[in-house]
NUVEXMAR-288439 format. One record per atom (N, C-alpha, C): residue in one letter; x, y, z. Coordinates in pm, whole numbers, padded with zeros to 5 digits, always signed. Example, Ala and Ser with C-alpha at 12.3 -4.5 7.8 and 13.67 -1.06 7.14 Angstrom:
// NUVEXMAR-288439
A+01319-00569+00780;A+01230-00450+00780;A+01320-00330+00780;S+01285-00225+00708;S+01367-00106+00714;S+01290+00003+00787;
END
This chain:
// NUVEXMAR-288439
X+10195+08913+10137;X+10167+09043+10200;X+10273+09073+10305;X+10291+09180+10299;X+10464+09199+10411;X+10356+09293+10482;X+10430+09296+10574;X+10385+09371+10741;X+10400+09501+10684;X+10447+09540+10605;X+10419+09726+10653;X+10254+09730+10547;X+10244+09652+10510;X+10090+09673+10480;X+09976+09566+10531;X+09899+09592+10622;X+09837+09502+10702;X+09671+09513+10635;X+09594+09409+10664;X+09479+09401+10616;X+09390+09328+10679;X+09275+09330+10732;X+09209+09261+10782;X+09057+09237+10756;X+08980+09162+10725;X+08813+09139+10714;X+08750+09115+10830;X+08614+09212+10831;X+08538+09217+10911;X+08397+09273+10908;X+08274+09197+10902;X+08175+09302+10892;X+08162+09334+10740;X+08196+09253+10673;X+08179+09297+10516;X+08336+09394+10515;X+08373+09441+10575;X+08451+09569+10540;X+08610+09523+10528;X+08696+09529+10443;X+08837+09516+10450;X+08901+09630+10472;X+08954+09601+10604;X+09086+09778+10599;X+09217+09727+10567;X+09278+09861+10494;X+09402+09831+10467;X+09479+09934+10507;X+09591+09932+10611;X+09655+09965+10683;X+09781+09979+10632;X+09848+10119+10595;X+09962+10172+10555;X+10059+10151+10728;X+10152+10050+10717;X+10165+10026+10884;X+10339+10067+10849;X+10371+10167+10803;X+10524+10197+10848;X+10552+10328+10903;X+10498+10338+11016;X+10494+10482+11123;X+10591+10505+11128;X+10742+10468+11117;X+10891+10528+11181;X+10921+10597+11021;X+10812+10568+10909;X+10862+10655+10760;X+10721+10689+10725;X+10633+10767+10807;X+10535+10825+10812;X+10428+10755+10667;X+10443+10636+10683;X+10433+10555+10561;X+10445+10582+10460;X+10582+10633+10414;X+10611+10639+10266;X+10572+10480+10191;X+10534+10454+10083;X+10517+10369+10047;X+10636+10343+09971;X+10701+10204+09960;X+10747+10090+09840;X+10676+10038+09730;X+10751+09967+09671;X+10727+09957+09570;X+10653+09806+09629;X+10697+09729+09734;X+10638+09573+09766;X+10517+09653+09838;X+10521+09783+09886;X+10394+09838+09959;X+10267+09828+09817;X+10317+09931+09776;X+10247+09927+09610;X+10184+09817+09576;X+10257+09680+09563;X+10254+09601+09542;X+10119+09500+09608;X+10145+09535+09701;X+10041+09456+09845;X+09952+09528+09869;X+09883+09641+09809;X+09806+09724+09836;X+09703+09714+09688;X+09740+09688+09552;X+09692+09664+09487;X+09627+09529+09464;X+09723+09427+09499;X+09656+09297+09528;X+09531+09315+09626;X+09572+09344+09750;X+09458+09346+09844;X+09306+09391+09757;X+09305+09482+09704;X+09186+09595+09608;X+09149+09479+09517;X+09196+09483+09445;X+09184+09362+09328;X+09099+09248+09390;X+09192+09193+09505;X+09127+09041+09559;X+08980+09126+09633;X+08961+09225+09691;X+08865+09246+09723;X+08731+09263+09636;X+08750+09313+09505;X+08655+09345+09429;X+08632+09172+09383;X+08730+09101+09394;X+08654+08955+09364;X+08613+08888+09445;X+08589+08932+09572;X+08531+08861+09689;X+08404+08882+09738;X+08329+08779+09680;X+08173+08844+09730;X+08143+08883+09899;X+08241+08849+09962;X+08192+08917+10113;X+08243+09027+10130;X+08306+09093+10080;X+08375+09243+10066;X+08274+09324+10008;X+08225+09379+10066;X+08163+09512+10006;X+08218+09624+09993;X+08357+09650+10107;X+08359+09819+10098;X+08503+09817+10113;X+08559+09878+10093;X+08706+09880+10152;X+08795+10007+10188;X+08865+09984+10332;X+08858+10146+10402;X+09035+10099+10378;X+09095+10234+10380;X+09252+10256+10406;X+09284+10317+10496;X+09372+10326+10559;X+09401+10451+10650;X+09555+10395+10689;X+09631+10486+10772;X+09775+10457+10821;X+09809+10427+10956;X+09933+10421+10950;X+09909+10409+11110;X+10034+10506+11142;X+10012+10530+11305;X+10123+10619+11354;X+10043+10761+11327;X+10101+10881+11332;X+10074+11003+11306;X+10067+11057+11143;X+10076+10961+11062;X+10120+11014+10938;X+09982+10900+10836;X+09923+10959+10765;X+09825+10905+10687;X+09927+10805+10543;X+10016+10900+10466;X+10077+10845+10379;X+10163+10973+10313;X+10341+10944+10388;X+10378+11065+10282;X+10458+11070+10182;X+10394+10958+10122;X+10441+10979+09901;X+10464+10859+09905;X+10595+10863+09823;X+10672+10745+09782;X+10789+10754+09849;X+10848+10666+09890;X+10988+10626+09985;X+11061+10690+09852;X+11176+10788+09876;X+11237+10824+09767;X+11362+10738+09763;X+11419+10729+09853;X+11528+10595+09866;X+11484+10488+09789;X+11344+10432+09786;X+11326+10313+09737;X+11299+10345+09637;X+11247+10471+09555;X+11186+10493+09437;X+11341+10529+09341;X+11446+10571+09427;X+11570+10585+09372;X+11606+10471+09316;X+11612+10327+09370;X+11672+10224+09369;X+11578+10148+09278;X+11471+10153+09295;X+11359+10071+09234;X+11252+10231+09128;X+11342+10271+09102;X+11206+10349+08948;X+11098+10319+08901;X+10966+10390+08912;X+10857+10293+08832;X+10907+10269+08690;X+10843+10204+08634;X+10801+10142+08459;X+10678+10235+08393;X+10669+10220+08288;X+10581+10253+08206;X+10501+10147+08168;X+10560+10025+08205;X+10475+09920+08163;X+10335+09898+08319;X+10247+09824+08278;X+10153+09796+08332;X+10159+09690+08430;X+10308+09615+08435;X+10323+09557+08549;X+10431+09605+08686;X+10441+09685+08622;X+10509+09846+08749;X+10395+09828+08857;X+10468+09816+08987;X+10390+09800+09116;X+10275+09931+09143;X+10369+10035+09106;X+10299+10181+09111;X+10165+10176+09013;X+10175+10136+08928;X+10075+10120+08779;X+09974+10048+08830;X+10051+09950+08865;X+09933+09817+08927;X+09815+09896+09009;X+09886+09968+09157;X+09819+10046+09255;X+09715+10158+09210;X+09769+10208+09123;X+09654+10319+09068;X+09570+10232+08965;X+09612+10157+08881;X+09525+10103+08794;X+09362+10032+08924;X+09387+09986+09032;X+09333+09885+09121;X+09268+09976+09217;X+09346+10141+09222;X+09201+10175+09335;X+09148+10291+09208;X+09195+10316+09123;X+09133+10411+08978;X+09033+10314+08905;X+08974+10158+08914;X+08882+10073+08890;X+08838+09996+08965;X+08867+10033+09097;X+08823+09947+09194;X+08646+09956+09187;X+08640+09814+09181;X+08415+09827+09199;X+08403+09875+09319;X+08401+09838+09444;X+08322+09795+09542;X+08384+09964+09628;X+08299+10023+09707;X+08321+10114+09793;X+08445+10193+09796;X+08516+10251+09816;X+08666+10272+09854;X+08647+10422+10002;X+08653+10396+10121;X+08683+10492+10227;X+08786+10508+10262;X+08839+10646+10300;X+08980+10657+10331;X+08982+10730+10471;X+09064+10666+10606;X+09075+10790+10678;X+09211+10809+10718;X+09226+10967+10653;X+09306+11035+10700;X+09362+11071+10796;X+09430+10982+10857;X+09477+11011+10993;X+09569+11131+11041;X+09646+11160+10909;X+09745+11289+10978;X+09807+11297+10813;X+09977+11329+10815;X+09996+11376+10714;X+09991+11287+10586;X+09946+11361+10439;X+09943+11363+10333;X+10005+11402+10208;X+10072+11343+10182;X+10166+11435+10062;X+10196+11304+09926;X+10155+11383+09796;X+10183+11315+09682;X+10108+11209+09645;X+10144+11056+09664;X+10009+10970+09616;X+09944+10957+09786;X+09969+10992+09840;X+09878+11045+09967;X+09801+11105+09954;X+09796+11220+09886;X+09655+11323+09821;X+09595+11202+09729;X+09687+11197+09582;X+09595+11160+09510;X+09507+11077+09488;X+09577+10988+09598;X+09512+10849+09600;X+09345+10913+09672;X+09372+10997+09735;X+09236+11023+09767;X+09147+11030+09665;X+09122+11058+09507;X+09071+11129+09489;X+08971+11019+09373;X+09030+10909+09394;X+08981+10768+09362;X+08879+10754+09537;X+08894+10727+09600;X+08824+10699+09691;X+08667+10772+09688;X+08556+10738+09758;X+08430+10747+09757;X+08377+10842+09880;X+08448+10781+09999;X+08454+10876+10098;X+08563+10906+10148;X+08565+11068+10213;X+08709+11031+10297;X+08731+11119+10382;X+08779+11121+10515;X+08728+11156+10660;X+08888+11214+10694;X+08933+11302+10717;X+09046+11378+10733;X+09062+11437+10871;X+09191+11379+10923;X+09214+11472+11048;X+09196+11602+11049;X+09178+11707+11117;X+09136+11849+11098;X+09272+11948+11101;X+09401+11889+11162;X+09532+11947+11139;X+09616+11870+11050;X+09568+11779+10954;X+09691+11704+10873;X+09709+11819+10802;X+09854+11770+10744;X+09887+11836+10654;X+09880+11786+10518;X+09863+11913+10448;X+09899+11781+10302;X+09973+11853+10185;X+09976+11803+10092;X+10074+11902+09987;X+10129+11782+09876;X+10131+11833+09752;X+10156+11745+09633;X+10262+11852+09550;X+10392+11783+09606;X+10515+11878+09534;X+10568+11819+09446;X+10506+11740+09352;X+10523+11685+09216;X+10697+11777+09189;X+10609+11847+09128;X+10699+11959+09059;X+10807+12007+09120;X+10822+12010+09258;X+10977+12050+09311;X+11043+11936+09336;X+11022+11787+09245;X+11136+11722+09245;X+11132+11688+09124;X+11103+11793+09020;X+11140+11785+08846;X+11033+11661+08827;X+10881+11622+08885;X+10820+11537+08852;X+10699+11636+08800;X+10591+11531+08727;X+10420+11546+08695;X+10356+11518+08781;X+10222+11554+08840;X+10133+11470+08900;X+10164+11347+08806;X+10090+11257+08920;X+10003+11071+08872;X+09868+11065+08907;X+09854+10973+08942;X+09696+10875+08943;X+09610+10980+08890;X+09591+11049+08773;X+09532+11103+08739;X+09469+11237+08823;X+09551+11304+08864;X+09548+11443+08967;X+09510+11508+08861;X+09602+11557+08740;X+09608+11612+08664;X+09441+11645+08547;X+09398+11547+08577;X+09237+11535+08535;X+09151+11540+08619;X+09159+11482+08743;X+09093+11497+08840;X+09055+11617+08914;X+09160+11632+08986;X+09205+11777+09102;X+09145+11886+08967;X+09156+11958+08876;X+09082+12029+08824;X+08917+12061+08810;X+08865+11899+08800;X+08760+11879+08783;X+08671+11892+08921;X+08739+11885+09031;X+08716+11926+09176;X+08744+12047+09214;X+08856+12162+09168;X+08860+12219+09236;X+08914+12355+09142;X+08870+12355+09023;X+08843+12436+08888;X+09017+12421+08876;X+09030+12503+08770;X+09191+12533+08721;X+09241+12592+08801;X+09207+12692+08860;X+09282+12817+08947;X+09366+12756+09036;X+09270+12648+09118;X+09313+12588+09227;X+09385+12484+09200;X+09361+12424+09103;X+09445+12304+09079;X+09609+12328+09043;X+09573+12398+08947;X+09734+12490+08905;X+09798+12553+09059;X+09762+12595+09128;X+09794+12667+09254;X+09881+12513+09340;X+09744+12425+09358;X+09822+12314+09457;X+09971+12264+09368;X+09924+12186+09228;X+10035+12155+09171;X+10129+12205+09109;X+10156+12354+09039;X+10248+12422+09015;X+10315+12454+09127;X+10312+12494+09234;X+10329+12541+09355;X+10408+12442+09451;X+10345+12355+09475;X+10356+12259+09534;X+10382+12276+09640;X+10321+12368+09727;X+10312+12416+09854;X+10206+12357+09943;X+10256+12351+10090;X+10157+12271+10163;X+10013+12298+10174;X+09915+12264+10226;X+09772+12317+10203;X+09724+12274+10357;X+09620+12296+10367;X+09520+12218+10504;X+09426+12168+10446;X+09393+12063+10534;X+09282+11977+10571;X+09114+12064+10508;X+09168+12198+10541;X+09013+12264+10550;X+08994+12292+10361;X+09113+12353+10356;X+09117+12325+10217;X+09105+12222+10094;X+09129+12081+10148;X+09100+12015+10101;X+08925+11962+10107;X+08885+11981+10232;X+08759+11982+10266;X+08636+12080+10114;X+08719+12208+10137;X+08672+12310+09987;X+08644+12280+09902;X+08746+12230+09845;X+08757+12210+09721;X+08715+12034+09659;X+08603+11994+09748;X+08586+11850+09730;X+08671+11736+09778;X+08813+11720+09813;X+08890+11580+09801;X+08831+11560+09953;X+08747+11629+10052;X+08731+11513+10162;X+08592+11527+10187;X+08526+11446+10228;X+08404+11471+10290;X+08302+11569+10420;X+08471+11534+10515;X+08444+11562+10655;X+08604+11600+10735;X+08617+11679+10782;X+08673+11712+10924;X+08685+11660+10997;X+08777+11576+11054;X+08716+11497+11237;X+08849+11520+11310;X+08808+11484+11450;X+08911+11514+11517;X+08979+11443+11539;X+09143+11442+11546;X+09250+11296+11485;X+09209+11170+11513;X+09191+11199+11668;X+09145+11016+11765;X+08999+11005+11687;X+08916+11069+11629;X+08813+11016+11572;X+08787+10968+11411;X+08902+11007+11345;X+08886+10991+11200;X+08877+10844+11151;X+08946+10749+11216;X+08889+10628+11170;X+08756+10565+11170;X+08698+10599+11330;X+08602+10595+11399;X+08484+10620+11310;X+08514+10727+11254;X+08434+10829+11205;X+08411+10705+11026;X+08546+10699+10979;X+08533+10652+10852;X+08463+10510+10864;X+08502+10441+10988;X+08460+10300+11041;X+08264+10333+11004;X+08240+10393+11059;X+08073+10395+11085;X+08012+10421+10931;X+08115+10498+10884;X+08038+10507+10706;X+08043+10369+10625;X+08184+10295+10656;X+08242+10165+10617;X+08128+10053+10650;X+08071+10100+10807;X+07977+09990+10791;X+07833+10011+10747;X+07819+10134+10759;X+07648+10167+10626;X+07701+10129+10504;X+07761+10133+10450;X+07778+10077+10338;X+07749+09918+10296;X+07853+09890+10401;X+07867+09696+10433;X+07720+09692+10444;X+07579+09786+10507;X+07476+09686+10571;X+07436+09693+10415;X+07445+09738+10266;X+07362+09772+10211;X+07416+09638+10094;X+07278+09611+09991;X+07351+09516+09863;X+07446+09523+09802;X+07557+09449+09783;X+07678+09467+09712;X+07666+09456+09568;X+07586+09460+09518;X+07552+09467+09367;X+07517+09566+09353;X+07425+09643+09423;X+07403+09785+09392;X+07467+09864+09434;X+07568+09856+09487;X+07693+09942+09580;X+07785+09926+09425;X+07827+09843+09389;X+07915+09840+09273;X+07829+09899+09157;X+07680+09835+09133;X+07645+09953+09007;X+07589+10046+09006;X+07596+10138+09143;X+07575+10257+09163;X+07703+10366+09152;X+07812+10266+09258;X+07909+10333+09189;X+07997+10360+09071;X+07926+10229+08967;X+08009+10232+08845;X+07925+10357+08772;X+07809+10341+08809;X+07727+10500+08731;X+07826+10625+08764;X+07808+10649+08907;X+07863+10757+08895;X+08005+10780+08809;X+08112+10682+08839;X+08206+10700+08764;X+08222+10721+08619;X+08112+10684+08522;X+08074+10674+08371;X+08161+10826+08352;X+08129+10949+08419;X+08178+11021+08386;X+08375+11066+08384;X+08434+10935+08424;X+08570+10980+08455;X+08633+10816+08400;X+08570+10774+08309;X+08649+10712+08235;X+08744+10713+08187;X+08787+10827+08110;X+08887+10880+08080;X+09040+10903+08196;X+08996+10878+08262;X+09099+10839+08384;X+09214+10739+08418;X+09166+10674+08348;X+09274+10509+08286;X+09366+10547+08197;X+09305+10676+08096;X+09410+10666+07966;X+09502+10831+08040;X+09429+10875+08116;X+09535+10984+08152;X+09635+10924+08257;X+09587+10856+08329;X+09706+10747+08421;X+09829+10749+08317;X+09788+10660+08182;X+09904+10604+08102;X+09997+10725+08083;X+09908+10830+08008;X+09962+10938+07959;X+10067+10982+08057;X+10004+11047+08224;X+10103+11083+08319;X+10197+11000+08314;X+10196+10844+08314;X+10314+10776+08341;X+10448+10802+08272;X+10372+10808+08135;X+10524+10838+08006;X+10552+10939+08012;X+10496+11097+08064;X+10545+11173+08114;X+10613+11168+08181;X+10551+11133+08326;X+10633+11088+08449;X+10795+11044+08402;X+10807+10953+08352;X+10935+10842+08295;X+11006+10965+08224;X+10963+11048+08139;X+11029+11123+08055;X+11113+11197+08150;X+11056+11241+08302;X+11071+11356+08397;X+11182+11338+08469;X+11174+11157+08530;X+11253+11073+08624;X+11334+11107+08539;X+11359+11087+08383;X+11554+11089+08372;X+11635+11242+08347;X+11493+11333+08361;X+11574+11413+08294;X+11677+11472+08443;X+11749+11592+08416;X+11841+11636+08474;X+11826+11702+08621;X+11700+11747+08616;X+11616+11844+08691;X+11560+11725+08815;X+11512+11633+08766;X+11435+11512+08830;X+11570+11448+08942;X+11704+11402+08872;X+11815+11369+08950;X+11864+11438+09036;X+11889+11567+08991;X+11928+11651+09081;X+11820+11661+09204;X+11743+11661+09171;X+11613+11668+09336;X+11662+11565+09418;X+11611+11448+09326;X+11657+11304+09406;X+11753+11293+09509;X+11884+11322+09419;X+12084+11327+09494;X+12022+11420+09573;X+11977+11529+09593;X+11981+11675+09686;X+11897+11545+09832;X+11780+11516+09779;X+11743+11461+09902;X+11817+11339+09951;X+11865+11296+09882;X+11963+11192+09980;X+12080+11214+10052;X+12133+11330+09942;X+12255+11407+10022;X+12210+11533+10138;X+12043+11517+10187;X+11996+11579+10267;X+12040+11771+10228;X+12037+11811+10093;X+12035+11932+10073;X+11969+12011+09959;X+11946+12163+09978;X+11874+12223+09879;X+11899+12167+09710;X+11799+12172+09661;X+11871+12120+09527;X+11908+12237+09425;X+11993+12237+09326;X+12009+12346+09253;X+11962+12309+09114;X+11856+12366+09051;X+11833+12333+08919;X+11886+12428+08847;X+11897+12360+08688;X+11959+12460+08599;X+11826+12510+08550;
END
């Protein structure tokens, strides 16, 4: 486990801590990496009941480190760090809480949408601009985010890929609650531990009920991915990339 992803047990509850505040925790691919293990080892740990995420610094999670995603590309295969991460909180048994501490963008949203609860600063920002760097949604947005927030809206966030608010996300289902920044953990902490006081057998097959209906969620993962891969090489996808490293507008053909 490397330090920009921290984790700790307590109270039944494991948090996992997106800890690279000076890159508003863009995630890596060893982030990826250490974040799926953690999930995984938790659903096999009978003292884990629930498991909360959140970031640290001012920034909840914003995307993927594109530097690192330049250098290191996901896979299509199933042992791709990225794959791993969505496969592990898209089947995770046991609880999943998220609090939103501040900004959100890309698997920052989506990852929400796997989670059970999730407690949002009331000024983050958020926004999933797939598409203005020649990419698809992932973790199953593309099935999901519709099913939350009809077509209109879904097409709007992800064609668009324009920023949104907190309140909006609140709307359209991806959060539970509003809180005010210094309280959003606080806030997610106290749900984290009603959960923890309750049986962990019926916490997992209550929540595997509800999920019965979004099974199909595993095979649209795959699907986005080979999309995804098709997207990364094409021409449109590079050019975004070079534009952001060479810190300028990009020009597509």
């Amino acid at each position: 486990m490397s330090d920009l992803v921290e984790t700790s047990a307590k109270d039944g509850i494991l948090t996992i801590r997106m800890n690279r505040p000076d890159k508003k925790n863009a995630l890596t691919m060893a982030m990826y990496e250490d974040m799926a293990k953690a999930i995984k080892d938790a659903d096999k740990n009978p003292d884990i009941r629930v498991v909360m995420i959140t970031g640290s610094g001012d920034s909840f999670c914003a995307g993927n480190d594109l530097q690192d995603f330049i250098s290191n590309p996901p896979k299509n295969e199933k042992s791709s760090p990225v794959l791993a991460f969505l496969e592990a909180i898209s089947e995770a048994k046991v609880p999943l809480v998220a609090a939103v501490n501040g900004t959100a963008v890309g698997i920052g949203v989506t990852m929400l949408l796997h989670c059970d609860f999730v407690y949002v600063a009331k000024d983050a920002p958020m926004s999933l601009p797939f598409v203005n760097l020649g990419l698809v949604p992932e973790a199953g947005a593309s099935l999901l985010l519709p099913r939350l927030a009809g077509h209109a809206k879904a097409a709007e966030l992800l064609m668009l890929g324009e920023p949104f608010t907190a309140q909006t996300a609140l709307e359209i289902g991806i959060a539970n609650k509003l809180c005010e920044t210094a309280d959003v953990e606080a806030t997610a902490l106290k749900t984290a531990k009603k959960l923890a006081s309750k049986p962990r057998e019926a916490l997992v097959e209550t929540k595997s009920l509800l999920k019965r209906e979004f099974e199909s969620v595993a095979k649209r993962i795959d699907e986005e991915a080979k999309v995804f891969k098709k997207c990364l090489e094409s021409a449109d996808c590079k050019e975004a990339l070079t534009a952001f490293k060479e810190k300028r507008k990009p020009k597509f053909n």
